[in-house]
Structures are given as structure tokens and as C-alpha cells.
N, C-alpha and C positions, 0 to 999 in steps of 0.2 A: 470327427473320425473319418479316414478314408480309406473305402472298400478297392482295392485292386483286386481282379476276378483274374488271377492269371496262377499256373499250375505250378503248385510247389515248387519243383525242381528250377521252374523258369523264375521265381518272387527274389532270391538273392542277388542274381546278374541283372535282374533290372533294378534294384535298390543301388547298385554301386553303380549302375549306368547314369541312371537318374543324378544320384549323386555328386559321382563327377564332375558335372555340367555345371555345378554351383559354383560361383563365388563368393559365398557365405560359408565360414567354418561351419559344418553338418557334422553329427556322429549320429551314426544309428545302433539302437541298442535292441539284442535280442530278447526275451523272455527271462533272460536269468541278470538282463540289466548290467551285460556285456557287449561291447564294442566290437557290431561284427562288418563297417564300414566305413570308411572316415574321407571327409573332401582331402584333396593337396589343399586348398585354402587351409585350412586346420595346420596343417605344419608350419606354413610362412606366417599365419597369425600366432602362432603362439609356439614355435621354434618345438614341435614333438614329431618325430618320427614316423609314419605309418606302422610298422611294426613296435613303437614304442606305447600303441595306441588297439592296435587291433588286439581282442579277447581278455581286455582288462575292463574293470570297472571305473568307475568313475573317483573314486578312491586312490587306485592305483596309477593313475596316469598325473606324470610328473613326476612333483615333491610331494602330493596330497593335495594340492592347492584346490584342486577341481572338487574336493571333499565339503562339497556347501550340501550344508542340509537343508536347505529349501529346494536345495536344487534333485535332491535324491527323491524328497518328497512329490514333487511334481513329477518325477518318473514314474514314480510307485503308482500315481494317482493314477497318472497315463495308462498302466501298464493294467490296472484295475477298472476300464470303460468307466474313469471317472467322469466329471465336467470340464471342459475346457474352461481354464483357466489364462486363457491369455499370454500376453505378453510380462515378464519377470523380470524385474532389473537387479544387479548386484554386481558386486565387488570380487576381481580372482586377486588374489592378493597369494604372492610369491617373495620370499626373501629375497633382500635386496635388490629386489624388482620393484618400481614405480607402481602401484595397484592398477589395474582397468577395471573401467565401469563394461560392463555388458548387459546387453538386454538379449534375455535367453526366452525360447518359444520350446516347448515340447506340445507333439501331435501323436497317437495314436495308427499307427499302418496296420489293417487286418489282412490278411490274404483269404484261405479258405477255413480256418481255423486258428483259437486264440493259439495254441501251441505254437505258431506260424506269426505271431504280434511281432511289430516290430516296432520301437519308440524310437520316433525321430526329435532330434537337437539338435536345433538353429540358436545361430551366436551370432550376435551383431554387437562389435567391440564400437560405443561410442561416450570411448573415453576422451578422445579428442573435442567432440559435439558438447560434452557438458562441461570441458572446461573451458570451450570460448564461451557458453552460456555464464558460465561462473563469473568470468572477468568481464562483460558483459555487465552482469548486477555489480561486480564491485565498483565498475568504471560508474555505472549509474549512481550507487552509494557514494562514492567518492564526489560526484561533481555535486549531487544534493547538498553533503557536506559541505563541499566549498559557495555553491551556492550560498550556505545558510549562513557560515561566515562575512561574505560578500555583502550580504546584507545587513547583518550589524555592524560591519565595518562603516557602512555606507551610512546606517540610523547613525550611529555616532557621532561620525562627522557631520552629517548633518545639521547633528543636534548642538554639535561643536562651532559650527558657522553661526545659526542661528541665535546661538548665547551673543555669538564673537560680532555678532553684527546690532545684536538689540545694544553691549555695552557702549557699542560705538555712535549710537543712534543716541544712548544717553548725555554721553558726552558732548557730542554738536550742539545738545539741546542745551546744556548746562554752562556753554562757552557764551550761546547766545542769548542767555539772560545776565553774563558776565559784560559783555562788553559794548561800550556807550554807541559806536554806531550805528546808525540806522540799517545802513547798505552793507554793512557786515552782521548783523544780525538775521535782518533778511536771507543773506546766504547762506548762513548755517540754519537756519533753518527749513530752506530749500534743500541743502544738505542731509538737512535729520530725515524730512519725509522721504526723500530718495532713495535713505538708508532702508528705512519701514518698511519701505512696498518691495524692496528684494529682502526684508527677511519674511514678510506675509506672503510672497511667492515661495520661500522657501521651506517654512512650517507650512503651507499646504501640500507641497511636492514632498515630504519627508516618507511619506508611507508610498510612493509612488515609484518602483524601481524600472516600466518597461513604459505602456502607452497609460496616457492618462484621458478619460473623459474630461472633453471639454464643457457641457455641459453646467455640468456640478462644480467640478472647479471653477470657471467665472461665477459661479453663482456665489459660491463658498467665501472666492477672495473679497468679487464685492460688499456682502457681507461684514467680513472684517473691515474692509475700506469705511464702511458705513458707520460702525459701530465706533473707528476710533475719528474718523474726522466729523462728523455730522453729530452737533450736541442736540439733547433734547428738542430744546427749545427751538431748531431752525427747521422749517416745514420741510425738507427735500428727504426726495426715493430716489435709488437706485435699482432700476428694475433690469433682469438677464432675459435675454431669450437665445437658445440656440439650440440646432440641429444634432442629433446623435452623432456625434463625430467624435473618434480618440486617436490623440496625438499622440507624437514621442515625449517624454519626458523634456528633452531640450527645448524642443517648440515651445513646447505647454510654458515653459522658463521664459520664453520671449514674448508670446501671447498674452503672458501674465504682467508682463512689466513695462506693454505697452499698453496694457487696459488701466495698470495700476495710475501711470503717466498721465493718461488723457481724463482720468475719473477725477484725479485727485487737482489737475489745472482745473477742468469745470468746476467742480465743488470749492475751488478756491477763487475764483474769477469772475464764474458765470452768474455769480447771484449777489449783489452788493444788500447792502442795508438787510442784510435778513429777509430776504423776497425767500416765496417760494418756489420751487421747482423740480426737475425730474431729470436725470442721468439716466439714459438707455445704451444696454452695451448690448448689441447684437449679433450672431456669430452662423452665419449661412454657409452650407456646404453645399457646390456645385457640384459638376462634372466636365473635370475633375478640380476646376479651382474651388475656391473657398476666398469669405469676404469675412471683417470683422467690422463694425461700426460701433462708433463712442458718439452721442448727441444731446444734448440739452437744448431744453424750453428759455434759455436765460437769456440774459441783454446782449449774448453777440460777442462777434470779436470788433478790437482798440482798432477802428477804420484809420487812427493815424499810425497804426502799428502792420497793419497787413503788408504794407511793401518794404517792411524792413526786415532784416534778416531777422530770425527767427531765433528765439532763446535756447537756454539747455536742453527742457523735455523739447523742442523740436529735434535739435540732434538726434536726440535718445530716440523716440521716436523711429525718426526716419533710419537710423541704421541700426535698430532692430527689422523693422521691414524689410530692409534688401539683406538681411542675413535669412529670412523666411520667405526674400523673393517677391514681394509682396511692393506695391505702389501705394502712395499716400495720396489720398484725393481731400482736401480740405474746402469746403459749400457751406454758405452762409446760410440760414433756414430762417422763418418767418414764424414763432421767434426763435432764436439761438444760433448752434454753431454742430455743423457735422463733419465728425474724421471718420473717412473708410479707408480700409486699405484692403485691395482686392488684389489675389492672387489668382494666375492661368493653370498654375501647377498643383497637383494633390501634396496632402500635406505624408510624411513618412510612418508616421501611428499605426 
């Protein structure tokens, strides 16, 4: 409630003075909760007259629109040294007029006597503000939406490679117990594992739509690496260690299928007669490069092979590297064989 100490006669000329000066639609209402001042804002907001406005109630001005009974009530309350009540929001709703939201304030003016009250109404039309808010949410509901499709769509196919790629892995397999050569069998089934290890990169990436830890996944794929080439009976580990670091999805894609490469030559190579041994893949994050390393304990690389060009997974391999930017450093170890590929650049994850 607010006291203005100033003398009767003078209280109505400074209420329209005051008024005036606003540009917020204002009415003020006397005692009998008539309209005995009103802003020009008030006409260009809501196209009424001064005179169509002065000495009516709140009922009468318009069509009736302005007849909300929430909104008489807060005058009432006002007009009664109730409680402020705050800010009120609500709908003026006019025939074939588009509704506005408004947020409506009524205050309490005393001068030297209640006979002398005067209830002041503040309008602030933000129908405009809560329908960018509106389409705002819907835009957000909407992309959620699409989102969520985006990603069944994505599981699907997914899951649709991964079929499409296990029956093709069956087939290699089933060619190469069909046919008498030696050096064609061999191939397909160089073939089949090839197949494998980009559909075990791909059933791990299936739940993975943005960055993926690298971490868990080398540890995850080795794992499967492990499970389907290393039987029982052959002593070898595959042990992961690496740094918190998350990729993109894509990388993760290349990361994977050159661990899968270099895991699955050592475990096929590195260890003759059933010897035992140990696969370490190791995955260091710099600043800002980052190093990957594949190494085993086993007999080495073919010294009459190291100067000749290089097999499929060397291809594979090395132009997975320079699509991740990355060098291939291949070092003879005492005992075994080590591949790192180290990159200057951070990765995009």
C-alpha cells in the first residue's frame, strides 16, 4: 500500500499526472471501482477510447471482455486493505479477436482518507513472450521427438549390418571348408575374421550415438577378441590399459579395427605350437596428441618378411592411421613385436 500525503483537491491531478508518464496500460479506479484515469498506452494497447473508458466499470468497458472475475476480485480485495497479492496472469479474450495473455498487478493508493482510495491497474500484455516460450517447448518436443526416432532408426540399422555382416562372415567360413585349396582357404578365412572384427566393432558401437569412452570399449572389444579366438586350452591374455579419454563415434570405428587387426595377427602369428603369451593394447592420452600401442611377448616378426612389402592388415592398418592422422611405428621387442601409432593432434570426442 502506498501513502501519498498530498491534499485532496491536489490527489486526482497528480494521479493522471503520474499516470501519464507510463507506458504500461494503467487504469485507476475510484472507491465505487470506476474508472477515473486511464494511460494513452491503454487505448493503443487495446484500441478503447479515453472516454470510452473514463467513469465505467470494469464490466462496461468494451464488449464485457475485461469482465474476469478474478480480476474484480483482486480489486475488491485491494479496495478492502487486503494482502498484496502479487502479480496475476490471464487471458482477455474478445470475439474474433486472437486472445492475450496478460499479467495484471493491482496496488492500493490512500491519500488522506479510505473515501479518497484509489486502485491502481497495471497491464503488461505478454502474449507475444509466452508464445515464443510456447514454440520454444514445442521446437524442443519436436527435436526430442526426432531425436528419439534418429535413434531407432540408427539401432535398427545397426542391428541390420550386424545380422548383414555376421551372415556374410558365415558364408566365407562355409566357402572355406568347401574348397580344396590351401591358399584359397586361407583367404577366406582371413576374409571371415576381417568380417568379425568390423561386426564386434559394430555390436559394441550399437548403443553409442555421440562420444564413446575409450577405455571400456578396448577393453569390451578385447574381450570378445578373446573369447572367440583364444580356446581354452591356449595359455594367452589380452590385457587393456588406458587413459579416460572419449572419442567420436567414428574414431572409436577406426580405433577399434585397428586394435581388432593388430590383436587378432599377434594371436594368430605371435605364438606357434601353443606357447604361451600376452597381447597388451595400450591407449595414452597426451597434450594434445594421444598414442595407441598393440605388443606381445611372442617369437617376433618373419626377419625374412620385414623388408618386403607388407600384407592386407598392414594396408588396413596403416590407412586407418592417416584417416585418424596418426603414424605407425613398428619395434622389434626382446621378446616380441610392437605397433604404436602416435598422434600430434587431439582426437574430436
Amino acid at each position: 500500500m502506498t501513502d501519498i500525503t498530498k491534499p485532496p483537491e491536489a490527489a486526482p491531478s497528480l494521479a493522471s499526472a503520474l499516470l501519464n508518464t507510463s507506458h504500461l496500460p494503467l487504469l485507476l479506479f475510484n472507491g465505487d471501482l470506476r474508472v477515473v484515469s486511464v494511460t494513452p498506452s491503454f487505448k493503443t494497447a487495446f484500441g478503447h477510447a479515453r472516454g470510452a473508458v473514463l467513469g465505467r466499470s470494469l464490466k462496461e468497458i468494451g464488449e464485457g471482455e475485461w469482465d474476469i472475475p478474478q480480476l474484480r476480485l483482486l480489486l475488491e480485495n485491494a479496495l478492502l486493505g487486503g494482502p498484496a497479492l502479487g502479480d496475476y496472469e490471464t487471458d482477455l479474450v474478445r470475439p474474433g479477436v486472437e486472445p492475450r495473455r496478460l499479467i495484471v498487478n493491482v496496488q492500493t493508493i490512500v491519500y488522506d482518507d479510505i473515501h479518497n482510495a484509489r486502485i491502481l491497474l497495471s497491464i503488461n500484455d505478454v502474449t507475444n513472450a509466452r508464445r515464443i516460450e510456447q514454440l520454444n517447448v514445442d521446437l524442443l518436443l519436436e527435436k526430442d521427438r526426432l531425436l528419439n526416432e534418429r535413434g531407432i532408426l540408427l539401432q535398427e540399422m545397426q542391428h541390420r549390418v550386424a545380422n548383414s555382416l555376421q551372415i556374410i562372415a558365415s558364408v566365407l567360413l562355409l566357402k572355406a571348408r568347401t574348397v580344396t585349396s590351401e591358399e584359397t582357404r586361407l583367404h577366406l578365412r582371413d576374409a571371415h575374421d576381417r568380417v568379425m572384427s568390423v561386426a564386434a566393432v559394430q555390436n559394441l558401437l550399437q548403443s553409442s550415438l555421440g562420444s564413446v569412452e575409450i577405455g571400456p570399449y578396448l577393453t569390451k572389444l578385447c574381450a570378445s577378441l578373446a573369447t572367440s579366438m583364444i580356446a581354452e586350452s591356449r595359455p594367452l591374455a589380452i590385457a587393456v590399459r588406458a587413459d579416460m579419454v572419449t572419442v567420436s563415434s567414428h574414431e572409436a570405428v577406426s580405433l577399434g579395427l585397428i586394435v581388432t587387426e593388430l590383436v587378432i595377427n599377434a594371436l594368430k602369428h605371435a605364438f606357434p605350437d601353443n606357447r604361451a603369451g600376452k597381447v597388451e593394447v595400450v591407449y595414452g592420452a597426451g597434450s594434445p596428441g594421444w598414442s595407441l600401442t598393440v605388443s606381445d611377448n611372442g617369437n617376433g616378426r618373419d626377419k625374412a618378411k620385414t623388408t618386403t612389402r607388407g600384407g592386407l592388415g598392414t594396408v588396413i592398418v596403416d590407412s586407418l592411421a592417416k584417416q585418424l592422422g596418426a603414424v605407425v611405428i613398428i619395434s622389434d621387442e626382446a621378446p616380441g613385436t610392437r605397433v604404436r601409432l602416435e598422434s600430434h593432434s587431439a582426437h574430436t570426442g
